[in-house]
N, C-alpha and C positions, 0 to 999 in steps of 0.2 A: 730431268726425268728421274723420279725418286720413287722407290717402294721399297721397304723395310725385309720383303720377302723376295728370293731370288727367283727364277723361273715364271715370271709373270710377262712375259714379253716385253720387257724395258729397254734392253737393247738391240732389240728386234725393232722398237718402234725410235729408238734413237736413230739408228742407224738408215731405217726406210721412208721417215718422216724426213730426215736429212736431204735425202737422195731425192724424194717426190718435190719438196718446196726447191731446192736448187737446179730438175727439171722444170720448173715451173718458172724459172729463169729468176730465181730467189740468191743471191746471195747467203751464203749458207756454210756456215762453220761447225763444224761438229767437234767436241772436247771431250775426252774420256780421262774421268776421274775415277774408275775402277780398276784397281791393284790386277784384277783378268785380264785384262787388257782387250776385251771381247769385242768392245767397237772397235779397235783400233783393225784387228786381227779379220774382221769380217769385211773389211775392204782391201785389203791386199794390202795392207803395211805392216811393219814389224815395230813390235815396241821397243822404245830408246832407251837407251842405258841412263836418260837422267828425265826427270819428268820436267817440263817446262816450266810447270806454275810453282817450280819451288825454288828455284836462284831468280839470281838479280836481271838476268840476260834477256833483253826485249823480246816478249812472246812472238811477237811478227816475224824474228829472225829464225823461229823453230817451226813456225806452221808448215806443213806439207798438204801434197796440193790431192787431191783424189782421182779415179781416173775416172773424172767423169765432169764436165764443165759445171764452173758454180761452186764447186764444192770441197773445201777444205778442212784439217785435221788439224788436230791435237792429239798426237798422241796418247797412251796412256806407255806407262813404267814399272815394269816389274820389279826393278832394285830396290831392293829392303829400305834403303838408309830414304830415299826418296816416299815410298809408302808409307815407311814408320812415320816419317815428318807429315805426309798429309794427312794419316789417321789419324796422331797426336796433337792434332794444330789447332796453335796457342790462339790467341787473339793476332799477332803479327803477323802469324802464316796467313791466317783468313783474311786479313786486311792485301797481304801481300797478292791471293790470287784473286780478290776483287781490284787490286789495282791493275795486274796481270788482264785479264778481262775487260776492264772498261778503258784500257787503255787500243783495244781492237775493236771494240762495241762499233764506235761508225764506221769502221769497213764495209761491216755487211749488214743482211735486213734481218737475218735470224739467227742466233749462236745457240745452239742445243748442247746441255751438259750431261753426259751419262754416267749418272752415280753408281756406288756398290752401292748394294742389296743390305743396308745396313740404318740406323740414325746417328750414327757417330757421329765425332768430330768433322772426319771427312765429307760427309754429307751436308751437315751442317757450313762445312765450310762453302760448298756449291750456292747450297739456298740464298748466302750472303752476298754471291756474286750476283743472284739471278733478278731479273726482274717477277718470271713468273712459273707456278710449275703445274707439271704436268705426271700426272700419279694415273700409269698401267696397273687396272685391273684384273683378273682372272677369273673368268666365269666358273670358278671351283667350288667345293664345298665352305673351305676356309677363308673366303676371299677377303671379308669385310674383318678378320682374325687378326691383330695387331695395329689395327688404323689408327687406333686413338691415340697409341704414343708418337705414333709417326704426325699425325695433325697436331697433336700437343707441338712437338717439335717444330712441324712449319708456324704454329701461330707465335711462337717466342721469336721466330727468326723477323716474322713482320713487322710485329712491335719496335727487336731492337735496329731494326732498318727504316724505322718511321714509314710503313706502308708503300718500302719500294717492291717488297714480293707481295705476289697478289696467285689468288689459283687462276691457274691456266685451264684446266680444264682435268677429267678423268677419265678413261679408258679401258673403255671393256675389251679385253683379250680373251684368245683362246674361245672363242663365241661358237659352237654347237646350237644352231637351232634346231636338230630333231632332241633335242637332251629338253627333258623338263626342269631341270636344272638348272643349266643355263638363263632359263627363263624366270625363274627364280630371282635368283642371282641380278639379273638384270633389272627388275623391282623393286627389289632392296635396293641397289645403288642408289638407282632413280629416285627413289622414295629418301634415300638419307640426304644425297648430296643434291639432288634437283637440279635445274639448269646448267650447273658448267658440266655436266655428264656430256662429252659429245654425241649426236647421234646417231653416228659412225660409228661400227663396230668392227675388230681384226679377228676373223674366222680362225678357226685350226685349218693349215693348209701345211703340206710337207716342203712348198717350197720354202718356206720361211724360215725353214729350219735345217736345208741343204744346203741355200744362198752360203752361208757362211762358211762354210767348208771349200767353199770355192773363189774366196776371196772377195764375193760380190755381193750388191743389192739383190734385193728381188727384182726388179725392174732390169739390172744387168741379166738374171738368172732366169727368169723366168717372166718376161713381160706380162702375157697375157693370163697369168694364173690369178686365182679369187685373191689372194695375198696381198698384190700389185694394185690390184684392182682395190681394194681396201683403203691402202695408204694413200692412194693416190685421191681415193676420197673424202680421206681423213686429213688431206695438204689443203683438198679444198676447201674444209669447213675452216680448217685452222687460217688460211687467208682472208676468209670471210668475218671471224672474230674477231683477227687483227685490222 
């Protein structure tokens, strides 16, 4: 999950996209690579005093478990000395949390990584693990505002991984259909990126913006809200692509 700009629903859609495919009886890891700790924090766990993907110490031996079947953590880590290292990371850090990574890949059917709001090193070092990514939109004025260094960045990372990252798909967030804006907005994507745009959209909804505060999914917090209802749409199409 990558965007360059914060507040675009990224870990909103890590965290409920998580939750909808491991209802869906999906195997389902979720990994937070942002220094906020925001995935971690939006399911009722606390962040560790040392991040996983940066010692030597078998990732399997750090995962926790979520409360909710199916569905598994990576924490994220506040500690300087651990962020400093995944912001700064050299070519051996990066190698290190793609071996981190693929050494769990068959466990399960899907691993979601949630990046900081950034193109650093540390982002970059995610893209290298992934196979494929998935870029939250924002039906805002500014939305399509910085894309270009951010896709510069993924298409380098392709290259130097001989076509293991591929685009997963894009996602409109934050979606107002009385706003002509929105609708806007919605064209222009369509019109740049074209079919991996899914055709799913995540409405502005207050629960999705609650859930977190109270340790839960949407789906924990609020099943029946457009929110839920969203994600749980957006699980289906993303099974369906898969």
């Amino acid at each position: 999950m990558v965007n360059q700009k914060g507040g675009v629903g990224k870990t909103t859609t890590s965290v409920n996209l998580s939750a909808a495919l491991a209802l869906a009886g999906q195997r389902t890891l979720l990994v937070d690579m942002d220094p906020q700790c925001n995935a971690t924090t939006s399911l009722g766990i606390q962040p560790t005093n040392g991040h996983a993907l940066v010692g030597e110490e078998d990732l399997a031996e750090r995962i926790m478990e979520a409360r909710q079947p199916n569905l598994s953590v990576v924490p994220g880590s506040r500690t300087f000395h651990d962020v400093d290292k995944l912001a700064h990371a050299d070519d051996d850090q990066a190698k290190l949390v793609r071996r981190h990574l693929d050494a769990v890949m068959d466990d399960y059917d899907f691993v979601l990584i949630d990046c900081p709001p950034s193109v650093g090193a540390l982002t970059q070092s995610a893209l290298t693990a992934s196979t494929e990514v998935l870029m939250p939109i924002q039906c805002e004025y500014f939305a399509m505002e910085g894309l270009t260094q951010l896709i510069q960045t993924i298409k380098k990372v392709m290259v130097a991984t001989d076509g293991r990252l591929t685009f997963g798909g894009i996602l409109l967030t934050m979606y107002d259909p009385h706003l002509e804006l929105t609708h806007e907005v919605d064209e222009e994507v369509r019109d740049f990126f074209g079919d991996i745009v899914f055709d799913n959209v995540v409405p502005r909804d207050v629960s999705l913006c609650e859930a977190p505060s109270h340790g839960q999914t949407v789906f924990q917090y609020a099943p029946r809200s457009r929110g839920a209802f969203a994600y749980t749409q957006l699980c289906m199409e993303v099974l369906q692509r898969d």
